[in-house]
C-alpha positions as a Markdown table, in Angstrom:
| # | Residue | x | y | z |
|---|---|---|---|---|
| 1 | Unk | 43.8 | 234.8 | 103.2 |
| 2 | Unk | 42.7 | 233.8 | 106.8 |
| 3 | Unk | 39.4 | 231.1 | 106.6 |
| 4 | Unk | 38.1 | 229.2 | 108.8 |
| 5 | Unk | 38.6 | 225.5 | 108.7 |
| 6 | Unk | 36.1 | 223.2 | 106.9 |
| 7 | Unk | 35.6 | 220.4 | 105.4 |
| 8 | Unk | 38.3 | 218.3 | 103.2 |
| 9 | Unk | 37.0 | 217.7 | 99.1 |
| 10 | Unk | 38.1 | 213.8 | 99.9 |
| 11 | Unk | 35.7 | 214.2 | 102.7 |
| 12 | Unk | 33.0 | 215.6 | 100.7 |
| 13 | Unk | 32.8 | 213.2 | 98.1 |
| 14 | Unk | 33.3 | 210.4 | 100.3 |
| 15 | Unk | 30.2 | 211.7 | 102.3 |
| 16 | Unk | 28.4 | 212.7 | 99.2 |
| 17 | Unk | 28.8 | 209.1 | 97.1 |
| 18 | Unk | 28.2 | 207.4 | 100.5 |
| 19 | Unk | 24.8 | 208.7 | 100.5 |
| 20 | Unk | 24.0 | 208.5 | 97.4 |
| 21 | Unk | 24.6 | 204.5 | 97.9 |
| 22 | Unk | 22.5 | 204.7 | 100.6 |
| 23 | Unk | 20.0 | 206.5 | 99.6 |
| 24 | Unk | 20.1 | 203.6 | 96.5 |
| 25 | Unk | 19.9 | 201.0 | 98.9 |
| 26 | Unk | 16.8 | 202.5 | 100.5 |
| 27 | Unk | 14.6 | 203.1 | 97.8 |
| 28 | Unk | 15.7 | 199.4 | 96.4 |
| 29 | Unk | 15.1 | 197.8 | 99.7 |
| 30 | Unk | 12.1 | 199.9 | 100.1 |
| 31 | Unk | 10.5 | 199.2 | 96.5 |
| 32 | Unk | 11.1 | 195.4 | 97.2 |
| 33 | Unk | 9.7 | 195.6 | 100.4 |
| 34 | Unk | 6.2 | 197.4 | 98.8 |
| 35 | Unk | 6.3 | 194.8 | 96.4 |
| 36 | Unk | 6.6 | 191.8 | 98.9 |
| 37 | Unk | 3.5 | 193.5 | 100.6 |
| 38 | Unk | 1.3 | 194.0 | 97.6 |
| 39 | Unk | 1.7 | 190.6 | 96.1 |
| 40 | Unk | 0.9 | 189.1 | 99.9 |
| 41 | Unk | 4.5 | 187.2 | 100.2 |
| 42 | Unk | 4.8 | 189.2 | 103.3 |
| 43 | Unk | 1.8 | 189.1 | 105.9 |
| 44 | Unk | 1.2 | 189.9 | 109.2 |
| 45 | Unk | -0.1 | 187.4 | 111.9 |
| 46 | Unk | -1.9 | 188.0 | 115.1 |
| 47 | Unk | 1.6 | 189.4 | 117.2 |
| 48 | Unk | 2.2 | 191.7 | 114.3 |
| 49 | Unk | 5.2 | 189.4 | 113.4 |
| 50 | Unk | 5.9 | 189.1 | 109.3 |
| 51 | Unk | 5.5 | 186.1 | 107.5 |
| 52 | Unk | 6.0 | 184.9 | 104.1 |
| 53 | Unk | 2.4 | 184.0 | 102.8 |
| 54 | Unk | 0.9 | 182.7 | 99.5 |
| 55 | Unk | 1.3 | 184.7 | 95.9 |
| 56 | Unk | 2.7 | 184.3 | 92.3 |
| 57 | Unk | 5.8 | 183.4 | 91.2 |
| 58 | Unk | 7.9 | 185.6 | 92.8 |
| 59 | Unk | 10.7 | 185.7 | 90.4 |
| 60 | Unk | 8.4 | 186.3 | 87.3 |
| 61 | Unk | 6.7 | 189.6 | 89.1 |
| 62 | Unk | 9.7 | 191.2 | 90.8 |
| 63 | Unk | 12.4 | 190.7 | 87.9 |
| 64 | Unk | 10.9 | 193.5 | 85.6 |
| 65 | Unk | 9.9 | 196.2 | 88.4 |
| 66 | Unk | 14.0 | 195.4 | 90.0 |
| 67 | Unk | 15.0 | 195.8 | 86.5 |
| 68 | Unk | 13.3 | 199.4 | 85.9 |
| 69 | Unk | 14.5 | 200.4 | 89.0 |
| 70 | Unk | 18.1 | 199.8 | 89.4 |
| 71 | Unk | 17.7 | 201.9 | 85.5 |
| 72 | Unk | 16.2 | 204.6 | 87.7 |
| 73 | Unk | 18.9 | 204.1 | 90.1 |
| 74 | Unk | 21.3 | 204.0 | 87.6 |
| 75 | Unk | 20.6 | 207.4 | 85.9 |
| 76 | Unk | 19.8 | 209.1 | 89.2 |
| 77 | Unk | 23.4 | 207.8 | 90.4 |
| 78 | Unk | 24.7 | 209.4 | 87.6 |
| 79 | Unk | 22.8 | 212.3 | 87.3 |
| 80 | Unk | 23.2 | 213.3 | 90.9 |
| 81 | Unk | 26.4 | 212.4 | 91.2 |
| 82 | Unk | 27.5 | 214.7 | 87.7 |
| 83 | Unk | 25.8 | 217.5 | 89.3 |
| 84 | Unk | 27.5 | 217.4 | 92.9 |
| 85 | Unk | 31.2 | 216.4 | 91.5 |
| 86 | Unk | 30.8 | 219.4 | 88.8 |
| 87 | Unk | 29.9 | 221.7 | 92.5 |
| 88 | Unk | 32.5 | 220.7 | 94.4 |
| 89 | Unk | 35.2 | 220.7 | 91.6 |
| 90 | Unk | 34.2 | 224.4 | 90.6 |
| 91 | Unk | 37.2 | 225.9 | 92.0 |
| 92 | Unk | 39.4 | 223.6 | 90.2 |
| 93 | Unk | 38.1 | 225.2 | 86.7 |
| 94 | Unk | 38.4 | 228.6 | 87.8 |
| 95 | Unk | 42.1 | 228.0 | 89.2 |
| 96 | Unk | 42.7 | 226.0 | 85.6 |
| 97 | Unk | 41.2 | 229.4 | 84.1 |
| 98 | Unk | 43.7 | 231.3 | 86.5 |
| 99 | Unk | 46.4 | 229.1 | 85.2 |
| 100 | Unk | 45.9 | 229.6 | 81.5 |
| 101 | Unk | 45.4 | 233.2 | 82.2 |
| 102 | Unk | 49.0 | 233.4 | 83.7 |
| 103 | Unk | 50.4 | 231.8 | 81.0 |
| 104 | Unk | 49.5 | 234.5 | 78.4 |
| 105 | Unk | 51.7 | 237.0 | 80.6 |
| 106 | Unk | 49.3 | 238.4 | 82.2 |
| 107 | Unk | 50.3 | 237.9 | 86.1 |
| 108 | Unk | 48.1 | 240.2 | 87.7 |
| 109 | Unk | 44.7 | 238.0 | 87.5 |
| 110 | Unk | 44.2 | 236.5 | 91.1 |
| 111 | Unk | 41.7 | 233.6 | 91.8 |
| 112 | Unk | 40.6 | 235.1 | 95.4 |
| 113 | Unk | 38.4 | 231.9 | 95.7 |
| 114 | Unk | 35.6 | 232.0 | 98.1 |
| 115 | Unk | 34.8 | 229.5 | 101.1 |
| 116 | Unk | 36.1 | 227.9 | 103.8 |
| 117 | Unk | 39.6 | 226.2 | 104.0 |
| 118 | Unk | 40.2 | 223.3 | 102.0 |
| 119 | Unk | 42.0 | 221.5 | 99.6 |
| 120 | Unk | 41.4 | 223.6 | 96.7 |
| 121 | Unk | 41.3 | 227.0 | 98.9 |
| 122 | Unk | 44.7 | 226.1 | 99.8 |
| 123 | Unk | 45.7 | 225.5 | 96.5 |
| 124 | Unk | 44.1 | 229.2 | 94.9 |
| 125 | Unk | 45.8 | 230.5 | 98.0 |
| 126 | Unk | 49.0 | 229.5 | 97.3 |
| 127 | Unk | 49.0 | 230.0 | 93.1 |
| 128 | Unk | 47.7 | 233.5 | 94.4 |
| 129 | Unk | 50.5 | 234.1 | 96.4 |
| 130 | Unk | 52.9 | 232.6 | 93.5 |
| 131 | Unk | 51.5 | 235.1 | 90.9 |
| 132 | Unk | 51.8 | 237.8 | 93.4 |
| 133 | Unk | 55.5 | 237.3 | 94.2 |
| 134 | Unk | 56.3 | 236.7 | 90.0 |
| 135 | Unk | 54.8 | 239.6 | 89.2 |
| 136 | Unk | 56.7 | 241.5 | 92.1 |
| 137 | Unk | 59.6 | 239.6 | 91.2 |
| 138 | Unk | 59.1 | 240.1 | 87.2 |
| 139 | Unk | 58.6 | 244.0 | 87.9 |
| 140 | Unk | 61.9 | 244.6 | 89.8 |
| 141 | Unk | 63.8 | 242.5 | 87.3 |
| 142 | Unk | 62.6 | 244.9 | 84.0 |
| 143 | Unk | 63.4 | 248.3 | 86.2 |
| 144 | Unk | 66.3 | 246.5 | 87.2 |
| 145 | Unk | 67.5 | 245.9 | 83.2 |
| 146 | Unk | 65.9 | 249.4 | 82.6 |
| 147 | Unk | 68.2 | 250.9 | 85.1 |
| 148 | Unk | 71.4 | 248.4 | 84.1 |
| 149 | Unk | 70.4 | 249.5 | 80.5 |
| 150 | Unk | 70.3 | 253.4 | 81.5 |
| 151 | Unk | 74.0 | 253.0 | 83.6 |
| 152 | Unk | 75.7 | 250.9 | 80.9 |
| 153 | Unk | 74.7 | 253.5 | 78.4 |
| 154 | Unk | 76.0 | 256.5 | 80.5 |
| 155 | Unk | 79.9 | 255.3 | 80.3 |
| 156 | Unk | 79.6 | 254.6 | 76.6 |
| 157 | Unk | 77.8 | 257.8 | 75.2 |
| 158 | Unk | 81.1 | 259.4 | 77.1 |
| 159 | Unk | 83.5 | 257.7 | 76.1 |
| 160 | Unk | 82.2 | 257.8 | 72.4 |
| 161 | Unk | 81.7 | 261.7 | 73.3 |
| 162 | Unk | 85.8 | 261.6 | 74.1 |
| 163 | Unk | 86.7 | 259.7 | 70.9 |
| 164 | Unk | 84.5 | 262.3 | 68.6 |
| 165 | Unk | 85.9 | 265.8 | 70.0 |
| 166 | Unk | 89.8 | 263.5 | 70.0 |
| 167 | Unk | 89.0 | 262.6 | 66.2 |
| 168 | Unk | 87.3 | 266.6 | 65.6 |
| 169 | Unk | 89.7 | 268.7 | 67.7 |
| 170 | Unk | 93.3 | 267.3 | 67.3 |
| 171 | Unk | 94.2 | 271.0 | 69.2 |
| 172 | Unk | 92.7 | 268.7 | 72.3 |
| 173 | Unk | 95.4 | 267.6 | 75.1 |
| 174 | Unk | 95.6 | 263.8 | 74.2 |
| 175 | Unk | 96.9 | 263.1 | 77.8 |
| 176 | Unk | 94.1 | 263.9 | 79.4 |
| 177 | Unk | 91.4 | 262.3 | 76.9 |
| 178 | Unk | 92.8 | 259.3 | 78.0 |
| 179 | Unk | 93.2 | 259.6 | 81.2 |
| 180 | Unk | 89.0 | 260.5 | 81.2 |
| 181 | Unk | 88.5 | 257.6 | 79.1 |
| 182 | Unk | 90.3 | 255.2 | 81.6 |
| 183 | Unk | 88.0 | 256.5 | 84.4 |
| 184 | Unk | 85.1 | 256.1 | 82.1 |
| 185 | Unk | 86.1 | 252.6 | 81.3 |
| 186 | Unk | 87.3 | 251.9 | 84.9 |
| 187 | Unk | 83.4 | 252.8 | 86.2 |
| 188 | Unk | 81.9 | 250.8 | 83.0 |
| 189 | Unk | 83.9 | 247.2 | 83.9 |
| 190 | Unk | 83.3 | 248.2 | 87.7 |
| 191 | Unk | 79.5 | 248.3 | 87.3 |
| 192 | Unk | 79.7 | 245.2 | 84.7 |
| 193 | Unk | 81.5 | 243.0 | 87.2 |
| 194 | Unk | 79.0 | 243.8 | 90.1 |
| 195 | Unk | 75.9 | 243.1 | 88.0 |
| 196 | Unk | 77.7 | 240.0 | 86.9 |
| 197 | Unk | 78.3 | 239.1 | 90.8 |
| 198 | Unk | 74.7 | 240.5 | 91.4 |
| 199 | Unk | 73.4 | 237.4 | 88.8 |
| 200 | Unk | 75.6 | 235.2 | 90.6 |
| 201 | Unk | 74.2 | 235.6 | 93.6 |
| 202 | Unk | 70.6 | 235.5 | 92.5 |
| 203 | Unk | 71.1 | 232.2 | 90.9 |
| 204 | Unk | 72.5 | 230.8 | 93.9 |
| 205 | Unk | 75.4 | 229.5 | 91.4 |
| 206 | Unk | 78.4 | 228.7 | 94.3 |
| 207 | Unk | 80.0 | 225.8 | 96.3 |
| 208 | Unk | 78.9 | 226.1 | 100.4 |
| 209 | Unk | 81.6 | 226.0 | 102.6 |
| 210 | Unk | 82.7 | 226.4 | 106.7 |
| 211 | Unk | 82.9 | 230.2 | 106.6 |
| 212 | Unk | 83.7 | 232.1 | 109.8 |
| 213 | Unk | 82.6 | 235.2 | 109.6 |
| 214 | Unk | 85.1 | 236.8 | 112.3 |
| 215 | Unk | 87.9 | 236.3 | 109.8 |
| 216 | Unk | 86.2 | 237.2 | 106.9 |
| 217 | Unk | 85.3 | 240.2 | 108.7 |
| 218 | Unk | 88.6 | 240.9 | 109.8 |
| 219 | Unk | 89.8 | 240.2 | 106.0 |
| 220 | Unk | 87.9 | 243.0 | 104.8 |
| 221 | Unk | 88.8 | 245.1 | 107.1 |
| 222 | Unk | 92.4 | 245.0 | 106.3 |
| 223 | Unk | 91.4 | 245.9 | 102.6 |
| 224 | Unk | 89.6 | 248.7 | 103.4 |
| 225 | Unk | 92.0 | 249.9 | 106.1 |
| 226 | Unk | 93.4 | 252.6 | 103.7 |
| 227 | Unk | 90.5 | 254.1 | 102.0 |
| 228 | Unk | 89.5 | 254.5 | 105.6 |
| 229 | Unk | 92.4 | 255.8 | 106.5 |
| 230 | Unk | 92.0 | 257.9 | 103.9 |
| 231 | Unk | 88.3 | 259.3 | 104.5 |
| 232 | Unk | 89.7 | 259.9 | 108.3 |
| 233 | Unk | 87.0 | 257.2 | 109.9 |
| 234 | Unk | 87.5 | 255.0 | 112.8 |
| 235 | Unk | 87.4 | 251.3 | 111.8 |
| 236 | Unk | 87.2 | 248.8 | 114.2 |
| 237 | Unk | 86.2 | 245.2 | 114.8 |
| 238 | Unk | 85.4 | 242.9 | 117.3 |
| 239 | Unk | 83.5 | 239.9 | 117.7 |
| 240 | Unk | 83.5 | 236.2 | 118.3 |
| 241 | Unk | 84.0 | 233.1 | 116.0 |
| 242 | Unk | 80.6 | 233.0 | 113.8 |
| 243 | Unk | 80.9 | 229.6 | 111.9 |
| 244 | Unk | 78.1 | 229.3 | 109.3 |
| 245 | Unk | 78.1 | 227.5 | 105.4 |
| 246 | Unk | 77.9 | 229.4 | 102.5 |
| 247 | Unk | 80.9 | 231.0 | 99.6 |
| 248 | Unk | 83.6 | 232.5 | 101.4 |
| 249 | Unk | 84.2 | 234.8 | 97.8 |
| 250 | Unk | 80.5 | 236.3 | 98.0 |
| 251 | Unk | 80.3 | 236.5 | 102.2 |
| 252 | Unk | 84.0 | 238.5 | 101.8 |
| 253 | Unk | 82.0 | 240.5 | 98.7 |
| 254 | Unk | 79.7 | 240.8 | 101.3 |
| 255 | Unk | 81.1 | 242.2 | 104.3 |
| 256 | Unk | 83.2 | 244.5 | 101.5 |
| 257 | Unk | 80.3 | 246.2 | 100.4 |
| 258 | Unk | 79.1 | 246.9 | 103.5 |
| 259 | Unk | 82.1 | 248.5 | 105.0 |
| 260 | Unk | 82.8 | 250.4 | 101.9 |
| 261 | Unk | 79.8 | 251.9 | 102.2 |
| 262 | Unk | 80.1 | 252.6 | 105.8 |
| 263 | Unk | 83.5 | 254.3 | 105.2 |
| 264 | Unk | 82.6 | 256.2 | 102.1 |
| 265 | Unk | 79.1 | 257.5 | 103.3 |
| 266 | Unk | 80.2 | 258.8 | 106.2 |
| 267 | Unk | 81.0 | 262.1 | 108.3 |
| 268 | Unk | 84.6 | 263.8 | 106.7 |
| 269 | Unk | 87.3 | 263.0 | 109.0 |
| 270 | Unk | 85.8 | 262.5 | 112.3 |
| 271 | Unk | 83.6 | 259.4 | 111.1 |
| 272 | Unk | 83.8 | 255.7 | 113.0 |
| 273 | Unk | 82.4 | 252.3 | 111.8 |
| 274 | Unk | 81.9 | 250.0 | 114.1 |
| 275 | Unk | 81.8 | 246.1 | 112.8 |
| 276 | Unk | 81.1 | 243.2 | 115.2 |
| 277 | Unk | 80.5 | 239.3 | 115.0 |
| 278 | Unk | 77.9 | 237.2 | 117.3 |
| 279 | Unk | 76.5 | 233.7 | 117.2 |
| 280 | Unk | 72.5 | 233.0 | 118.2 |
| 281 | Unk | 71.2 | 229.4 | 119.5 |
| 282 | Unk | 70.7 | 228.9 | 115.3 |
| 283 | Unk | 72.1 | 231.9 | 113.4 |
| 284 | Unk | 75.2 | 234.0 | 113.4 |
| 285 | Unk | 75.2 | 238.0 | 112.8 |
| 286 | Unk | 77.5 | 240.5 | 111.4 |
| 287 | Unk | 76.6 | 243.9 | 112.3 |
| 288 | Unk | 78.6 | 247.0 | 110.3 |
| 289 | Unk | 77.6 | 250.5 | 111.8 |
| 290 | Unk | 78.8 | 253.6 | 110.8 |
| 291 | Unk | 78.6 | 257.5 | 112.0 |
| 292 | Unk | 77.1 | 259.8 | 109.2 |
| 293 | Unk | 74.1 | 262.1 | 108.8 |
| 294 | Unk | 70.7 | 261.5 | 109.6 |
| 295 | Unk | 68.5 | 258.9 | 107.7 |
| 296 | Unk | 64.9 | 259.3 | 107.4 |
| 297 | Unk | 63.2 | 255.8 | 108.3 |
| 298 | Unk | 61.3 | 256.5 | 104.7 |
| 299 | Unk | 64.9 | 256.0 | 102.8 |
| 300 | Unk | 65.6 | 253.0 | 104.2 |
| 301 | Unk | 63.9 | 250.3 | 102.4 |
| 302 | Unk | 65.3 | 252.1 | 99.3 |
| 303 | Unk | 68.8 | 251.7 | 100.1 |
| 304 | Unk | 68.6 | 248.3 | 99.3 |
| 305 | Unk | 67.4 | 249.0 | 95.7 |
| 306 | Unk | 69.8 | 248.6 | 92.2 |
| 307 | Unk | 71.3 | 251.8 | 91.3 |
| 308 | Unk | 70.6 | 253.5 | 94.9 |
| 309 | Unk | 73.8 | 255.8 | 95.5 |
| 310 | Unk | 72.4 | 257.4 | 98.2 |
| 311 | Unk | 73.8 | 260.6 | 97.0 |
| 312 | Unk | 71.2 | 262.6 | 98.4 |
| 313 | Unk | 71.0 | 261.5 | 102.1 |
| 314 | Unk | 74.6 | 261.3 | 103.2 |
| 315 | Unk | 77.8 | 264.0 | 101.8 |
| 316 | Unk | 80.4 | 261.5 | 99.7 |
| 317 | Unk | 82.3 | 262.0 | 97.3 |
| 318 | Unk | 82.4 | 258.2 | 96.0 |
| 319 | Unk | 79.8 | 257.9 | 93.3 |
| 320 | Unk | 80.2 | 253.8 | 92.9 |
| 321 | Unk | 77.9 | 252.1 | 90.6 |
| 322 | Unk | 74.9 | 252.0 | 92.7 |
| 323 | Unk | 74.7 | 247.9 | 93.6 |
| 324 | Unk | 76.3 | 247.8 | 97.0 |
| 325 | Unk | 73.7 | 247.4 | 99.2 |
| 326 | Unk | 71.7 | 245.7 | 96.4 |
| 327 | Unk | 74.2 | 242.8 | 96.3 |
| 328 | Unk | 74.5 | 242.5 | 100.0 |
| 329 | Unk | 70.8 | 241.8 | 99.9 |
| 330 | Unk | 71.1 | 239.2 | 97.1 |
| 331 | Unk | 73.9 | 237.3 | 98.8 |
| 332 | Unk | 71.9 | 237.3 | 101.6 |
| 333 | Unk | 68.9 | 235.8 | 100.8 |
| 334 | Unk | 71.2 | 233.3 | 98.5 |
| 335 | Unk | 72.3 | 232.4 | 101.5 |
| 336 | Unk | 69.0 | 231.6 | 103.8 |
| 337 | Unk | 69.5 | 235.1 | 105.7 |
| 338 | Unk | 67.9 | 238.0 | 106.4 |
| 339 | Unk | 69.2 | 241.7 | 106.3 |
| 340 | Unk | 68.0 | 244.3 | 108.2 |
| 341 | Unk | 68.8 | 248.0 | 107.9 |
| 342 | Unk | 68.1 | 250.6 | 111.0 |
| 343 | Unk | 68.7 | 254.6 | 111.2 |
| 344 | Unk | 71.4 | 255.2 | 113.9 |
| 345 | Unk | 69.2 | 258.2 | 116.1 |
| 346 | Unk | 72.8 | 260.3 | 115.8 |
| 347 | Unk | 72.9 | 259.8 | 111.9 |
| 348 | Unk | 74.0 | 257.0 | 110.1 |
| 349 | Unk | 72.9 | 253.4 | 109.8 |
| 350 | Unk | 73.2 | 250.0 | 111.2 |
| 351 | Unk | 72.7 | 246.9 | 109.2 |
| 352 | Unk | 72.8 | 243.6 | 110.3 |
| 353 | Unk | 73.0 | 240.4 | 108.1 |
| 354 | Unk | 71.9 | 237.0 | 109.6 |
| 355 | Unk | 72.9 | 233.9 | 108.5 |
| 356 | Unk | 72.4 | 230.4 | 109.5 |
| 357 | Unk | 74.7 | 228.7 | 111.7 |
| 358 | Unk | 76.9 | 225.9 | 110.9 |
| 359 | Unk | 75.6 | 222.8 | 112.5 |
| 360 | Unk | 77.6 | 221.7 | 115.5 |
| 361 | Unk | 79.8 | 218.5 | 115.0 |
């Protein structure tokens, strides 16, 4: 929330007890000066100059009227200083309210405190903005074990579907129950090792290394040489060193996913993928791009989303489990990067993952 700047709350109470001590001193130098007057110890003389002049004691007159008025001092002090702390720490009980609030659960309170910018502004801003991106955060993590839940489920009920009709129907082809069930199993341990490697990444659990993204780049490609081979697509790389620190396993996991996808989602047989390597004054950048139908820019941000096959936008006949792109995008914000995802305007897409360099020596 944009404000304009104000006032500090050290500031203001400095300001605010400063005059009340003032504002003390004045009335008590004020009541002793009416009191000098009255009683004649202060006189005027012909210049207009004072002088101390005859009266009683002055001790015995002034000692009770000082008394009763550093008591009215006293409880005015506190009085007015109660009433402008409990003003100027408002905010502070309505983010303590906001706090307690959050801690039943309920995320979607927001303090939206009024005012210009100050301490306590700054602080409702930013335990605003911290419930905001829980609750975001919260939300995608329950539809993400709602969809994990739904995709785990799916292999199971099948093979359990295979072993009933194998146990009901000896008359069935044993051969080729198996053979079902190894696929089934094959796609259940293939999605549980990727949300494994999905958790892995979120929790930032790895050692940092030198990486150079040329040769992990160049690494992957060799892998996936055959299945593209296979699809009939183009793959090609190019590009210059790219040093940068981070796990070489989840950066290779990485650039994997991303060419996978880029082979598997592409045009049958006359498809290309293009993967390059560059270094920025503080960041280095892997781009993978890939041939493929048209994209609408609507789609995009949803590409990056668990469980996401993309079945609808581009022909393949690769199902996979759905957490392709959705791992690249963990691994690169585990990583201090950013991903970015564009429609190609002659179909396909073209993502680009940047990283932080590796400092110089």
């Amino acid at each position: 929330m944009d404000r304009r700047p104000g006032l500090s709350v050290r500031l203001k109470l400095t300001l605010s007890y400063a005059g009340f001590v003032m504002l003390a001193g004045a009335l008590l130098l004020a009541a002793v000066g009416v009191f000098l007057v009255r009683q004649g110890w202060l006189q005027t003389n012909e210049q207009g100059a004072w002088r101390v002049g005859p009266g009683i004691s002055f001790i015995r007159g002034f000692t009770p009227v000082a008394a009763w008025l550093m008591l009215f001092l006293l409880v005015f002090g506190l009085l007015g200083g109660w009433i402008l702390s409990g003003r100027m720490l408002a905010p502070l009980a309505r983010i303590t309210d906001a706090t307690r609030t959050a801690t039943t659960g309920s995320l979607s309170h927001r303090i939206r405190l009024p005012g210009r910018q100050d301490e306590f502004r700054e602080l409702a801003d930013a335990f605003d903005a911290m419930l905001a991106r829980l609750e975001a955060h919260l939300a995608e993590q329950q539809r993400f074990a709602a969809n994990a839940s739904h995709e785990l489920r799916t292999p199971l009920a099948i093979s359990k579907s295979l072993l009933d009709l194998a146990r009901t129907d000896p008359s069935q082809d044993t051969g080729e129950i198996l053979d079902r069930l190894q696929v089934v199993n094959t796609r259940a341990i293939d999605l549980t090792e990727a949300l494994l490697l999905l958790s892995r990444a979120n929790r930032q659990s790895f050692t940092r290394e030198h990486v150079d993204l040329s040769l992990v780049a160049e690494e992957a490609a060799e892998t996936l040489l055959p299945l593209a081979e296979k699809h009939g697509v183009t793959l090609a790389t190019d590009g210059d060193i790219t040093p940068t620190i981070g796990s070489p396993a989840l950066l290779l996991q990485l650039t994997t996913n991303l060419m996978h996808n880029a082979i598997v989602h592409n045009l049958p047989d006359r498809g290309g993928v293009w993967v390059s390597t560059g270094i920025r004054p503080t960041s280095v950048v892997l781009t993978v791009e890939n041939t493929g139908e048209e994209v609408a820019p609507e789609q995009v941000p949803t590409l990056t989303e668990p469980f996401q096959r993309g079945t609808e936008r581009v022909h393949t006949d690769h199902a996979g489990v759905g957490l392709g792109l959705a791992i690249v995008r963990s691994i690169t914000r585990a990583h201090g990067g950013t991903l970015t995802l564009v429609p190609r305007p002659a179909g396909g897409l073209r993502v680009t993952v940047e990283l932080p360099a590796a400092p110089r020596p």
